[in-house]
ZAFI-8278 format. One record per residue: x, y, z of N, C-alpha, C in turn. Coordinates in steps of 0.02 Angstrom, whole numbers, padded with zeros to 5 digits, always signed. Layout:
BEGIN
XYZXYZXYZ/...
//
This chain:
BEGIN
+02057-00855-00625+02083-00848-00557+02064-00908-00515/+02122-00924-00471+02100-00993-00421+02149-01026-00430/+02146-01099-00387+02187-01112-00380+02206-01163-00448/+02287-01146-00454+02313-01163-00516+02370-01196-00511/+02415-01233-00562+02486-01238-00529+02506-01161-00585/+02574-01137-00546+02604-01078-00571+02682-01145-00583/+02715-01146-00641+02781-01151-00642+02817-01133-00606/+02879-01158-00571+02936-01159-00540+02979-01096-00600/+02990-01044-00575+03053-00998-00620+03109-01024-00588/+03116-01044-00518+03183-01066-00499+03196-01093-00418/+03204-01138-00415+03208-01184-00344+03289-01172-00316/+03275-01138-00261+03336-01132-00235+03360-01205-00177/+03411-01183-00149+03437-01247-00103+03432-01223-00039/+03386-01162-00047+03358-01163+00050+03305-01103+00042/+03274-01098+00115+03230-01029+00107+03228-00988+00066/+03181-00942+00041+03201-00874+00022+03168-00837+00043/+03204-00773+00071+03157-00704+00107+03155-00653+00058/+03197-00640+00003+03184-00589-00008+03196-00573-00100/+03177-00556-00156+03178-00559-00224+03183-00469-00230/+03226-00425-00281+03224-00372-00305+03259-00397-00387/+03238-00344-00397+03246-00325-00493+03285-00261-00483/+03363-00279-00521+03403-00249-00518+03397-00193-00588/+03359-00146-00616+03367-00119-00661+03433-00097-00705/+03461-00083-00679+03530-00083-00698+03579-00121-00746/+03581-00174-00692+03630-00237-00732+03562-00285-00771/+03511-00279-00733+03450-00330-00762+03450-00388-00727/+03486-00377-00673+03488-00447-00640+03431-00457-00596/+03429-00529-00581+03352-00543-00523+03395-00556-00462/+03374-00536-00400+03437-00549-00352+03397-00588-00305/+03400-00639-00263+03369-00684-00223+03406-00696-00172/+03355-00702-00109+03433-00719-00032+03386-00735+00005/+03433-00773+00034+03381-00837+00101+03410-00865+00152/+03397-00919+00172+03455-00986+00184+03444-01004+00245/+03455-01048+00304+03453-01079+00348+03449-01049+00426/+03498-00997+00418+03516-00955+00478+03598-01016+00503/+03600-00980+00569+03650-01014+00603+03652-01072+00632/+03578-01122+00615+03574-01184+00629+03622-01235+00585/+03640-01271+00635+03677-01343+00594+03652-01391+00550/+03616-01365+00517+03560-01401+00474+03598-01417+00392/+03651-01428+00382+03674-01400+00306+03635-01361+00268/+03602-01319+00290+03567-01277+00230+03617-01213+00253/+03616-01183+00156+03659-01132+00172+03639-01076+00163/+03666-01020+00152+03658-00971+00168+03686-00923+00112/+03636-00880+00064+03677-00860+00009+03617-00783-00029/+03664-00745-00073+03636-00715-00098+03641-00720-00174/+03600-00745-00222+03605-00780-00281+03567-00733-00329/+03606-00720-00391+03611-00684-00428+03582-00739-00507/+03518-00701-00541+03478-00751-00599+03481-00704-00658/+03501-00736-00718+03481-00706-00789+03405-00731-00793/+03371-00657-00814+03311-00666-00822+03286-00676-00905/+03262-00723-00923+03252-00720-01004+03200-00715-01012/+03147-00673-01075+03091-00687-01094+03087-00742-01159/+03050-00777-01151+03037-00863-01187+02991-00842-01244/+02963-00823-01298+02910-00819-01322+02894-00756-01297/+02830-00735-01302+02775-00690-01283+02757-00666-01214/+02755-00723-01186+02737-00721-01112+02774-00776-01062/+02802-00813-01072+02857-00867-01019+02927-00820-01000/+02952-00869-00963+03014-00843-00943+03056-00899-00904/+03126-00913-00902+03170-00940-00901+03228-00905-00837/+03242-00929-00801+03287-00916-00767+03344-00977-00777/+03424-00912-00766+03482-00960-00751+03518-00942-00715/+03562-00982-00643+03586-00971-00589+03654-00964-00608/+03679-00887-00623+03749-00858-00641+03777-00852-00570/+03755-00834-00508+03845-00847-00477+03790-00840-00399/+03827-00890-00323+03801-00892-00287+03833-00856-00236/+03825-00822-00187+03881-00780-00132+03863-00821-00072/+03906-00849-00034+03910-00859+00024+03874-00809+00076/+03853-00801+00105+03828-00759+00140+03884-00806+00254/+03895-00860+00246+03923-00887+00304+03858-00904+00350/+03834-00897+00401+03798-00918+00455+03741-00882+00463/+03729-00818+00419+03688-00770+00434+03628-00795+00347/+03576-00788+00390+03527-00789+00334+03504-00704+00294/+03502-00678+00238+03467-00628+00245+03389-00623+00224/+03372-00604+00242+03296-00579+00272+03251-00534+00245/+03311-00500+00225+03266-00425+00194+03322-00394+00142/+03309-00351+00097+03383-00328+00074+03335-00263+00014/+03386-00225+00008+03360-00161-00067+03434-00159-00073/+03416-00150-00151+03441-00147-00213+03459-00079-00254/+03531-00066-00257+03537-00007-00303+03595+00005-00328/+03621+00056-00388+03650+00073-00394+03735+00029-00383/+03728-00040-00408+03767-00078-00405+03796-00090-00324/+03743-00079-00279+03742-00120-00197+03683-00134-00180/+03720-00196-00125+03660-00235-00079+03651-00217-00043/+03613-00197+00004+03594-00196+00089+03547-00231+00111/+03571-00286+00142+03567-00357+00175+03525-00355+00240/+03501-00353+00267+03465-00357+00335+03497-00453+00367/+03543-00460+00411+03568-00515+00412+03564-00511+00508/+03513-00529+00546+03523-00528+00615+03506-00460+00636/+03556-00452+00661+03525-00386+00687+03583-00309+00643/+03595-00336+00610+03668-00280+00558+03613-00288+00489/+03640-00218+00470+03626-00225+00389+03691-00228+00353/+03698-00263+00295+03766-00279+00275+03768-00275+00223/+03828-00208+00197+03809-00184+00134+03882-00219+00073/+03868-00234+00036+03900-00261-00034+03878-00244-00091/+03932-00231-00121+03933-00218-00194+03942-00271-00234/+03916-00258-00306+03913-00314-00336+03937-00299-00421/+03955-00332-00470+03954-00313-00522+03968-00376-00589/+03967-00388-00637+03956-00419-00699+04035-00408-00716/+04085-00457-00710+04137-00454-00714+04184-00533-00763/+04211-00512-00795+04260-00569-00822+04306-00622-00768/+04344-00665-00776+04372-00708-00738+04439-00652-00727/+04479-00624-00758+04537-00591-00750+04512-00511-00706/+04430-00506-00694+04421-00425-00685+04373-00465-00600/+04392-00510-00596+04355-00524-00536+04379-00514-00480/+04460-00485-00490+04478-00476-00380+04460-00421-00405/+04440-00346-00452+04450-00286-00414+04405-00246-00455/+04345-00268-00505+04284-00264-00527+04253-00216-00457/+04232-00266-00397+04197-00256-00366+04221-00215-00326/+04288-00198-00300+04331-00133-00254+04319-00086-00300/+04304-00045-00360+04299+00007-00377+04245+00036-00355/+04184+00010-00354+04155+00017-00320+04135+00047-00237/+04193+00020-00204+04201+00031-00130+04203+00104-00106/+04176+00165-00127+04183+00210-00102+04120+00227-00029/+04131+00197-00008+04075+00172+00061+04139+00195+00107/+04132+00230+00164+04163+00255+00205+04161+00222+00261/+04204+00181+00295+04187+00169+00365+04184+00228+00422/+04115+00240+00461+04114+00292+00504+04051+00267+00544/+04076+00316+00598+03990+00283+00673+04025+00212+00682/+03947+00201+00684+03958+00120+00693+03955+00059+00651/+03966+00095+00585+04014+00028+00533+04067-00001+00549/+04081-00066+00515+04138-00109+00513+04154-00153+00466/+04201-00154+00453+04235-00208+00405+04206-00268+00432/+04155-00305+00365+04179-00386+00391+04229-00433+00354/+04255-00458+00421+04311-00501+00394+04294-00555+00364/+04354-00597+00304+04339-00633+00269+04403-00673+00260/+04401-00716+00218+04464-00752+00182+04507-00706+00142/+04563-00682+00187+04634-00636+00122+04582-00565+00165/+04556-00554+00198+04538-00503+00218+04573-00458+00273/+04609-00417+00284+04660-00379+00321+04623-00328+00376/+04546-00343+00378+04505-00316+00424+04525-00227+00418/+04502-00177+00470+04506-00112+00460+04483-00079+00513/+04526-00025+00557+04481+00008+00585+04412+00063+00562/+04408+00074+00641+04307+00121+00612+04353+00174+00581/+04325+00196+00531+04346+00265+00480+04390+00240+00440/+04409+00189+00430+04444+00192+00371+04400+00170+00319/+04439+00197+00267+04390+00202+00208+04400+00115+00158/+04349+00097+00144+04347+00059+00100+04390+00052+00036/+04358+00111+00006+04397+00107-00038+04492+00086-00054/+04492+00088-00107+04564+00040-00113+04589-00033-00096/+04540-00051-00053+04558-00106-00008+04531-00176-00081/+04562-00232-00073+04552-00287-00134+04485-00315-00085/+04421-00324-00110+04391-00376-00089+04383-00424-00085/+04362-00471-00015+04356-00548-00021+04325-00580-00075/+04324-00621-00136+04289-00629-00176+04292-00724-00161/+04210-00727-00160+04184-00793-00146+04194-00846-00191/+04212-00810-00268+04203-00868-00326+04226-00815-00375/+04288-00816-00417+04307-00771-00437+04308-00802-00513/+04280-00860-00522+04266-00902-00596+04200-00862-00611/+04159-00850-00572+04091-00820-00580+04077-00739-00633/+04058-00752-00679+04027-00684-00698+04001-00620-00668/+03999-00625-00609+03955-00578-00571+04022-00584-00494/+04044-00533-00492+04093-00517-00432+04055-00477-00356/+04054-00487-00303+04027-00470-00244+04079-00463-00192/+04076-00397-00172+04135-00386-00113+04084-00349-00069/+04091-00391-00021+04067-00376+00060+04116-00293+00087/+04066-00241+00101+04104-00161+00102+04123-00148+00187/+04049-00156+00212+04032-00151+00274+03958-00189+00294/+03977-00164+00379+03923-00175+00409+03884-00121+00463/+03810-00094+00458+03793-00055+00505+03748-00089+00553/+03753-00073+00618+03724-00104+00668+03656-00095+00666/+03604-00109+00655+03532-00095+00618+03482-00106+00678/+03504-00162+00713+03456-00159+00767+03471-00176+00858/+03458-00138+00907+03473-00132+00962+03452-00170+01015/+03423-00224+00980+03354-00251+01038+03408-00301+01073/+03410-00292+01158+03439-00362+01191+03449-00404+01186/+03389-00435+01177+03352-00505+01178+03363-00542+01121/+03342-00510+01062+03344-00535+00987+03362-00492+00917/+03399-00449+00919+03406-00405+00878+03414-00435+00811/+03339-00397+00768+03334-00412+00711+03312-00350+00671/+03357-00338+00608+03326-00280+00562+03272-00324+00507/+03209-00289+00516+03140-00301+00490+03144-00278+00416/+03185-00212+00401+03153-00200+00333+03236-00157+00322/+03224-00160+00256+03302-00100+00234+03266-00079+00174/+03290+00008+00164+03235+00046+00090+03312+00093+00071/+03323+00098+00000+03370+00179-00001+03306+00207-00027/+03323+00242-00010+03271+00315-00033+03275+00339-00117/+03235+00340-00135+03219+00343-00217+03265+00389-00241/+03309+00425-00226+03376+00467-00250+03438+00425-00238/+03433+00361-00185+03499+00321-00179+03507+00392-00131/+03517+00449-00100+03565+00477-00051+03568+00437+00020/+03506+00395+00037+03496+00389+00107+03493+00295+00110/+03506+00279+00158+03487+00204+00198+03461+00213+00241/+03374+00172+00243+03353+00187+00292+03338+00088+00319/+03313+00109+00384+03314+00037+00395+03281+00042+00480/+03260-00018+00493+03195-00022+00545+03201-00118+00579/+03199-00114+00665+03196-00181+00661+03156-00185+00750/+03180-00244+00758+03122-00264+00830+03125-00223+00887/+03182-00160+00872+03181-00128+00938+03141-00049+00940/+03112-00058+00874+03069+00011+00881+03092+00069+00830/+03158+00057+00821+03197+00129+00801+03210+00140+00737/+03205+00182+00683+03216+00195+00617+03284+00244+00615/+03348+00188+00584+03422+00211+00593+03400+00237+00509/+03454+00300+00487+03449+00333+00428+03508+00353+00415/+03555+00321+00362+03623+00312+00345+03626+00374+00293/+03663+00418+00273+03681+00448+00218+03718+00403+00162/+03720+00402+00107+03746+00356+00060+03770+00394+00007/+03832+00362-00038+03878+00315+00011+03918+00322+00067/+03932+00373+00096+03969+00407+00139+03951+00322+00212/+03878+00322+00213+03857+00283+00281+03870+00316+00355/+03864+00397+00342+03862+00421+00399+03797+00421+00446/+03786+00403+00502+03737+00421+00538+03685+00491+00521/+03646+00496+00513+03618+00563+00519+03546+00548+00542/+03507+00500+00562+03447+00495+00616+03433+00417+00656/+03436+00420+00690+03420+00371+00749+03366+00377+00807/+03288+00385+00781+03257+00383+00831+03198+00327+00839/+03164+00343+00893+03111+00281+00922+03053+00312+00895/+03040+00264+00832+02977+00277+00809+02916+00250+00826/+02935+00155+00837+02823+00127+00863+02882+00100+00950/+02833+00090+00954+02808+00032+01030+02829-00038+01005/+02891-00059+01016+02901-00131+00976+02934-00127+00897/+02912-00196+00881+02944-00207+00791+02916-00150+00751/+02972-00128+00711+02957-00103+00639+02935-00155+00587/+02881-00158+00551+02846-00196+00521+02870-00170+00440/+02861-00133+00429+02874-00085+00355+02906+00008+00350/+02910+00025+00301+02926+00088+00271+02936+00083+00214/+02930+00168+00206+02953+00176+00130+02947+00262+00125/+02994+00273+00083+03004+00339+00060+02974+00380+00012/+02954+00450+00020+02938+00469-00030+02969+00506-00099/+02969+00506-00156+03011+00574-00208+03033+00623-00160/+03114+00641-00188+03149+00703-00176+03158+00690-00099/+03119+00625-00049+03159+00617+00017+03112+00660+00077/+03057+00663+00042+03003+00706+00091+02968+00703+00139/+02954+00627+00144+02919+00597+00183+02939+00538+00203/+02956+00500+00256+02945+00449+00269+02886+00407+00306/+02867+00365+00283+02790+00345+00312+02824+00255+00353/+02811+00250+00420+02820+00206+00452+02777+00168+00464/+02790+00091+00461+02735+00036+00500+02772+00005+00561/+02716+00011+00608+02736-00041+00683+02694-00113+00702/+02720-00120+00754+02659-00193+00776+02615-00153+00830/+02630-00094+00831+02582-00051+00892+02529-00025+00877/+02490-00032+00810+02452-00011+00769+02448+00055+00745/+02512+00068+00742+02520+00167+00697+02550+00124+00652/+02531+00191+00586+02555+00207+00522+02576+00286+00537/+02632+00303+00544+02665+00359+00558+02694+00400+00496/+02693+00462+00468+02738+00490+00425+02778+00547+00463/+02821+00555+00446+02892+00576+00469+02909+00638+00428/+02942+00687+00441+02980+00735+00413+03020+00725+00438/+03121+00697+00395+03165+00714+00440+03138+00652+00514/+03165+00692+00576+03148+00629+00617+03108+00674+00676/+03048+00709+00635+02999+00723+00665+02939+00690+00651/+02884+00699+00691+02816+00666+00693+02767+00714+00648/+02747+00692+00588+02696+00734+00538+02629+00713+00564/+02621+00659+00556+02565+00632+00582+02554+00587+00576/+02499+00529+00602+02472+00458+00601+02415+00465+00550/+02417+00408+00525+02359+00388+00472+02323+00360+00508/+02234+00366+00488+02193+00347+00526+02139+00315+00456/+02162+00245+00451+02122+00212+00402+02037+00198+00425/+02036+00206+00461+01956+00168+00506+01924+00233+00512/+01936+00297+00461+01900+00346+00449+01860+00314+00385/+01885+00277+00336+01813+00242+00300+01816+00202+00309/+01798+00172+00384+01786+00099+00390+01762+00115+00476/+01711+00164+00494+01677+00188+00557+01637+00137+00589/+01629+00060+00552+01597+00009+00580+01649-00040+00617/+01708-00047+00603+01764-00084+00644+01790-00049+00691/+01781-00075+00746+01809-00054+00822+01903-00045+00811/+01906-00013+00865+01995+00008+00853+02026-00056+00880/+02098-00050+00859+02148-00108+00884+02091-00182+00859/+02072-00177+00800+02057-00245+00800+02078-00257+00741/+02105-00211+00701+02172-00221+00644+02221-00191+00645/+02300-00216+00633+02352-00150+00636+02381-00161+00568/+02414-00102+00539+02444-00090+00472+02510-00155+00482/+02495-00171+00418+02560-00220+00413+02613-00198+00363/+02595-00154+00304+02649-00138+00248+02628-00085+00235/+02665-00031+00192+02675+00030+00160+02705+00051+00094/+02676+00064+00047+02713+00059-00018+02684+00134-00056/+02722+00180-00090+02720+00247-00117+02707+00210-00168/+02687+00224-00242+02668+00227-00296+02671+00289-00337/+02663+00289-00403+02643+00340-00444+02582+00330-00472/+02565+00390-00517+02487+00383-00535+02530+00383-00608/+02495+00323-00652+02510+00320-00736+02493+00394-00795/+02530+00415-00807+02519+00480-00843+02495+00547-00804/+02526+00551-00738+02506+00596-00704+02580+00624-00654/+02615+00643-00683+02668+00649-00644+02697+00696-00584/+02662+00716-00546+02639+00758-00507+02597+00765-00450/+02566+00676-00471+02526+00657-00416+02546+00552-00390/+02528+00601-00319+02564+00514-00283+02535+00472-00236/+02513+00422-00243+02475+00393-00207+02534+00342-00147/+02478+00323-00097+02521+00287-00057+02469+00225-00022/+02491+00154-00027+02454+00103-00015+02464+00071+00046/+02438+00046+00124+02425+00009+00164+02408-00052+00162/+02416-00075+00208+02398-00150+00196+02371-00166+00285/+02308-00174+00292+02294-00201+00354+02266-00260+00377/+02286-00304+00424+02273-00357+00441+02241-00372+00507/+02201-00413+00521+02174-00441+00579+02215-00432+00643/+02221-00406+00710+02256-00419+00766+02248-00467+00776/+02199-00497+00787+02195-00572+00814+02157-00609+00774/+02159-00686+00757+02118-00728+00709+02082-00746+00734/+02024-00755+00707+01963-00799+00743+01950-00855+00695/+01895-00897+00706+01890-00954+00701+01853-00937+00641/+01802-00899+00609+01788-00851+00565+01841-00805+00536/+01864-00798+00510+01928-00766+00481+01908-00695+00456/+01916-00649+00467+01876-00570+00443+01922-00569+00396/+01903-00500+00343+01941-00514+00290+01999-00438+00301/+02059-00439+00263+02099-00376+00259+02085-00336+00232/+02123-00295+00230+02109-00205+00184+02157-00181+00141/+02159-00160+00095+02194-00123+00060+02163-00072+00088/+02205-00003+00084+02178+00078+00079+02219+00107+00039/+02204+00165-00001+02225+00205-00053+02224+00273-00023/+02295+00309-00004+02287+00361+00005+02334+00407-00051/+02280+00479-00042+02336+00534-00054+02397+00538-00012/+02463+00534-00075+02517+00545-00056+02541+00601-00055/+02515+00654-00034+02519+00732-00014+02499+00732+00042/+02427+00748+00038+02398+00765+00098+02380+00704+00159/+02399+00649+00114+02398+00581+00181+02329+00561+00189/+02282+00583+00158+02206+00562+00173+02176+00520+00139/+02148+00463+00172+02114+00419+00131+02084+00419+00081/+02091+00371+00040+02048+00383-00031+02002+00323-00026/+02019+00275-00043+01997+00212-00054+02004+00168-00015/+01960+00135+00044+01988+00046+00049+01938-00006+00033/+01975-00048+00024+01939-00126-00010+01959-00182+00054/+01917-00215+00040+01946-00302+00063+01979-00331+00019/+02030-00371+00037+02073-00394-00024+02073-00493+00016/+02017-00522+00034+02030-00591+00058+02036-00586+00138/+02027-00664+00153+02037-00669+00225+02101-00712+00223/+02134-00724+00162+02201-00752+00202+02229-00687+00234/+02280-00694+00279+02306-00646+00301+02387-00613+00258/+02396-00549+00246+02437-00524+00191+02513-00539+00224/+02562-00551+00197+02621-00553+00219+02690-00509+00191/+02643-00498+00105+02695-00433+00067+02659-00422+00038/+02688-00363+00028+02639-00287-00021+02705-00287-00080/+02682-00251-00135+02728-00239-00202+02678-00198-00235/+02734-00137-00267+02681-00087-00309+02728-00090-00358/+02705-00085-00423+02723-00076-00497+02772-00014-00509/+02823-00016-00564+02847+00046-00564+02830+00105-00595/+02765+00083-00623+02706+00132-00667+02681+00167-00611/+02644+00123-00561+02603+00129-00502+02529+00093-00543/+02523+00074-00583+02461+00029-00624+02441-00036-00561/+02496-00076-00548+02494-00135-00522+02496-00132-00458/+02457-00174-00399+02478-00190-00347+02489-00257-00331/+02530-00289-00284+02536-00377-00289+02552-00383-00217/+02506-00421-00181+02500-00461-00138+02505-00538-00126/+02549-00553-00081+02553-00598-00042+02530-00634+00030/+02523-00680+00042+02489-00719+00104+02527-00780+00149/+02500-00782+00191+02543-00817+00232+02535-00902+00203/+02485-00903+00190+02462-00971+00165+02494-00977+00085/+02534-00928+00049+02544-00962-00001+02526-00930-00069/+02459-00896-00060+02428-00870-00116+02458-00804-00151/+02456-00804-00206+02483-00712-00233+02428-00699-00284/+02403-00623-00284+02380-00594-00289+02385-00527-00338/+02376-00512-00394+02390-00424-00421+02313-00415-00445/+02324-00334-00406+02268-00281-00410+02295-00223-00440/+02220-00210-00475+02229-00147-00502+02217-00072-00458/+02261-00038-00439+02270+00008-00403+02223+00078-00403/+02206+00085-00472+02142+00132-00488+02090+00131-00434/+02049+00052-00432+01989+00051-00412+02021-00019-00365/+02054-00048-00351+02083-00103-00301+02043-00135-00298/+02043-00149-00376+02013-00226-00398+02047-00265-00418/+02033-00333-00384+02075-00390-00400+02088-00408-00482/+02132-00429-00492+02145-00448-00593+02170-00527-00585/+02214-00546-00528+02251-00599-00546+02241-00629-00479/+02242-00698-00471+02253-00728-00411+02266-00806-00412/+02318-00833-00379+02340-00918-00370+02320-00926-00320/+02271-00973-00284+02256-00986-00219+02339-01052-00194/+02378-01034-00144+02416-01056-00105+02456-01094-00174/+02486-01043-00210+02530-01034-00265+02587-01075-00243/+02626-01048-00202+02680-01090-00159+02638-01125-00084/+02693-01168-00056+02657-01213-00007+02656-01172+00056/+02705-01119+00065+02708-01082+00136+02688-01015+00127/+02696-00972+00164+02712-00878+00171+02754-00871+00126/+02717-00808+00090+02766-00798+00038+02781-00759+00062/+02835-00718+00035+02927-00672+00090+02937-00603+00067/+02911-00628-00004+02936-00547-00061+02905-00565-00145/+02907-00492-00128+02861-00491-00187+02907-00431-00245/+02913-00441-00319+02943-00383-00354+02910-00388-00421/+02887-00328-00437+02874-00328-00511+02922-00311-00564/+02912-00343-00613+02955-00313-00687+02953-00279-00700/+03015-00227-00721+03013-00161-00732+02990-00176-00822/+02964-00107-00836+02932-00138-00926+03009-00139-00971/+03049-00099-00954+03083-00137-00996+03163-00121-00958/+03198-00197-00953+03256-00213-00945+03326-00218-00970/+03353-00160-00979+03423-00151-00987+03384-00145-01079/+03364-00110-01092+03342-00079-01143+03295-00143-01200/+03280-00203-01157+03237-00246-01186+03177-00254-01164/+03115-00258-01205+03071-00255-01160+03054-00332-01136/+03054-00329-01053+03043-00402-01032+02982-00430-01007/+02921-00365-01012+02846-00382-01004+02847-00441-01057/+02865-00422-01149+02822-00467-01194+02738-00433-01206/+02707-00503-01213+02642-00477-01216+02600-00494-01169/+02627-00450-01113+02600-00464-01049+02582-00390-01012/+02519-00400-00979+02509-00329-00949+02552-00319-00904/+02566-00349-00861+02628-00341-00805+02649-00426-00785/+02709-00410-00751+02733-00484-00731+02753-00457-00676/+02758-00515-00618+02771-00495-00540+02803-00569-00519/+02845-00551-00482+02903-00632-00450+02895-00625-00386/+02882-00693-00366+02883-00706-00298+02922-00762-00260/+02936-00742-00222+02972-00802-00182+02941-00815-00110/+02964-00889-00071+02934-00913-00019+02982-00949+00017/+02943-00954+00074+03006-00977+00140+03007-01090+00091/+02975-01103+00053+02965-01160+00019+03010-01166-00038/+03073-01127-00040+03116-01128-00091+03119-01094-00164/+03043-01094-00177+03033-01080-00239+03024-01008-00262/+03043-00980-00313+03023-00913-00345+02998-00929-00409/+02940-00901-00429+02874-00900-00488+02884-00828-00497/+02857-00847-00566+02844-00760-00603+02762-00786-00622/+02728-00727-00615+02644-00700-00618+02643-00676-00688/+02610-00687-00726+02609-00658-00779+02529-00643-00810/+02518-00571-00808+02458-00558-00825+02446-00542-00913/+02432-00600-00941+02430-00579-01015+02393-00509-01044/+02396-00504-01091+02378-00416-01131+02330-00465-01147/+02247-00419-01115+02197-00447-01140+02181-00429-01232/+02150-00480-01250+02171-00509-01336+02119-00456-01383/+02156-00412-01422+02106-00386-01440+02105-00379-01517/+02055-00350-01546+02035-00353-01626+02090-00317-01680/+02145-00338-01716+02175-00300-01776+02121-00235-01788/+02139-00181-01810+02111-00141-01823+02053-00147-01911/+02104-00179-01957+02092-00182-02006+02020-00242-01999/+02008-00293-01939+01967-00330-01933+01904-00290-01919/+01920-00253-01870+01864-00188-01838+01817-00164-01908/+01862-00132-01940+01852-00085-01999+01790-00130-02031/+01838-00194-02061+01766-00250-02090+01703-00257-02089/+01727-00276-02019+01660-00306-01994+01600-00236-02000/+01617-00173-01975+01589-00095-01982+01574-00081-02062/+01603-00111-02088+01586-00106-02154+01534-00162-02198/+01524-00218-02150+01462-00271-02179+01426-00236-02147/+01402-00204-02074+01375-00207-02030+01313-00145-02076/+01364-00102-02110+01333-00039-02147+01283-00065-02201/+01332-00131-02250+01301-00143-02284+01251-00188-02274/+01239-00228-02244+01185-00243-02209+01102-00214-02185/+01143-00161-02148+01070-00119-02127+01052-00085-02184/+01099-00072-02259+01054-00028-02304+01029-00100-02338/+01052-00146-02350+01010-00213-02377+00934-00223-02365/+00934-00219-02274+00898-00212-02236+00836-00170-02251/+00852-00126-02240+00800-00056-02272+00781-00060-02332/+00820-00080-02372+00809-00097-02443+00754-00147-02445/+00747-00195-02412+00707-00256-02408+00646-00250-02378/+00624-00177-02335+00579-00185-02292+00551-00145-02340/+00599-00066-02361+00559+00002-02394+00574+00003-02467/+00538-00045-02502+00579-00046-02580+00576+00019-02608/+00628+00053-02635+00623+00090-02686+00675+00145-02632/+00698+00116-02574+00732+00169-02532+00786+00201-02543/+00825+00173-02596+00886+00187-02624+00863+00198-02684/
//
């Protein structure tokens, strides 16, 4: 552990905010880009074949790029063959799919059963015939950006995600682990909750004081647990108030408001299916010239009560990532560095000091095995990251190296004959 160089998996041609692992198709999906400055940097959501190289390497190749136009995205989840984009202050949902050159205008419209209703809208495009609110998607041919491309993307809709005057920006977008729901959170306080695919409205309320920082959902849709910049960690029934988490119940020596929760991530427990943990991430309110260090905390994901917290460093955290075992946790920093812990006891295993040159954006682990291959290798887990510095790296924690069995046996078998040698040599006549 320390600082190391990590390989380049893949250098894009502008920012990147945000990396998911598409289980499904197997694709790695990446999106970034300039924003609406005149800067030629563009603006795109880029789609990677992920290869395993050997044992433990890996190879990326850039199969097809989407225009995204003036809007950077920021944030985005992944499912069920759609995107939801966090782009300004809209979340902007597209479908996507693995298509031939002759199956590329209408690959991606079968797909379209996304309903325009509320406050969705068609966005318009090139060959695009626009639509009023309620009409339905479906049927309609989608704009397609690059129709030579293997991978087809039609832009469905758009939901208005965040309300703020001044600067409206959506902070985070989650579907809910059944795919029924879109949920989504941004600088004006409020957690909007889409039904899917339908995209009907069904909750809109004011959850912190300011930015939504994080969320995440629990199994079967039970819980939602919220992060603000107001220093609550909130869980939710529906779009009622369950209660606030109160991490500084094992930690009675730090004064209040002098850390607020920055991320939220559900987990599972490995061979325990029935029980669910849920991870925090807290950071410094203010920096000092002395840098205090952050927190992980480990709670029960039932009853919401603390289990565990650790210090995890004084860089300050910028993304959280949990494993799809729940084995792994992987952290990121503003300075650069990434991080995976083991979630049991939230002990550190892996660490690059300022891995990439900036804040890293997003964090995703490898599912163990991809589109029915396994793409660990011989690796305990692998985790990808990307940074506002262009670059996305894969982490790779090798399978610590251990003895053939038949070697074991051996050596247990001189070891025997030995000590009766032994005895033989001290107590003649012992045998």
């Amino acid at each position: 552990m320390g600082k190391r160089r990590v390989p380049d998996l893949y250098r894009a041609p502008f920012p990147l905010y945000s990396i998911k692992v598409d289980p499904k198709t197997g694709l790695v999906i990446t999106a970034g880009g300039g924003g609406a400055s005149k800067t030629g940097i563009k603006n795109a959501v880029q789609f990677l074949d992920l290869q395993l190289v050997g044992e433990q390497q890996y190879s990326a190749t850039l199969l097809h790029s989407h225009d995204t136009d003036t809007r950077a995205t920021m944030n985005m989840a992944v499912g069920n063959g759609v995107i939801a984009a966090g782009q300004d202050g809209t979340c902007s949902v597209m479908s996507f799919k693995h298509c031939t050159q002759k199956e590329g205008s209408t690959a991606a419209a079968k797909d379209g059963n996304i309903a325009q209703q509320g406050d969705t809208r068609r966005r318009a495009g090139k060959g695009d015939r626009g639509g009023q609110d309620g009409a339905a998607v479906s049927g309609e041919t989608p704009n397609m950006k690059d129709e030579t491309a293997h991978i087809s993307v039609a832009d469905l809709a758009e939901l208005q995600s965040d309300l703020n005057p001044q600067d409206p920006l959506q902070k985070v977008v989650r579907f809910s682990p059944d795919f029924t729901l879109l949920l989504t959170g941004g600088t004006d306080g409020h957690i909007r909750v889409w039904e899917f695919p339908s995209l009907k409205k069904k909750y809109d309320f004011k959850a912190h004081e300011g930015e939504i920082e994080d969320l995440d959902m629990s199994p079967m849709n039970k819980h939602l647990v919220t992060v603000g910049r107001d220093f609550a960690c909130s869980v939710w029934s529906g779009s009622q108030l369950a209660m606030g988490l109160k991490w500084l119940e094992t930690m009675p020596q730090i004064a209040e408001k002098t850390y607020r929760y920055m991320a939220c991530r559900f987990g599972k427990v490995e061979d325990q299916k029935d029980v669910l943990r849920l991870y925090t991430v807290q950071i410094p309110h203010k920096r000092d010239r002395k840098p205090p260090p952050c927190y992980l905390t480990k709670w029960d994901g039932k009853s919401f009560l603390p289990m565990l917290t650790a210090p995890c460093g004084t860089e300050v955290i910028s993304s959280l990532a949990v494993s799809d075992s729940g084995t792994f946790l992987g952290l990121g920093t503003v300075t650069g560095s990434v991080a995976i812990y083991i979630t049991f006891s939230l002990q550190k295993l892996y660490y690059v000091q300022e891995s990439h040159g900036i804040v890293v954006t997003d964090l995703a682990f490898l599912p163990d095995v991809l589109k029915g291959k396994n793409i660990k290798g011989n690796n305990e887990t692998a985790m990808l990251s990307v940074a506002v510095d262009s670059r996305c790296q894969v982490h790779a924690v090798p399978n610590r190296r251990s003895f053939p069995v038949w070697l074991v046996l051996f050596f247990c078998g001189l070891m025997v004959v030995g000590i009766v040698l032994l005895l033989q040599y001290l107590f003649p006549g012992f045998i």
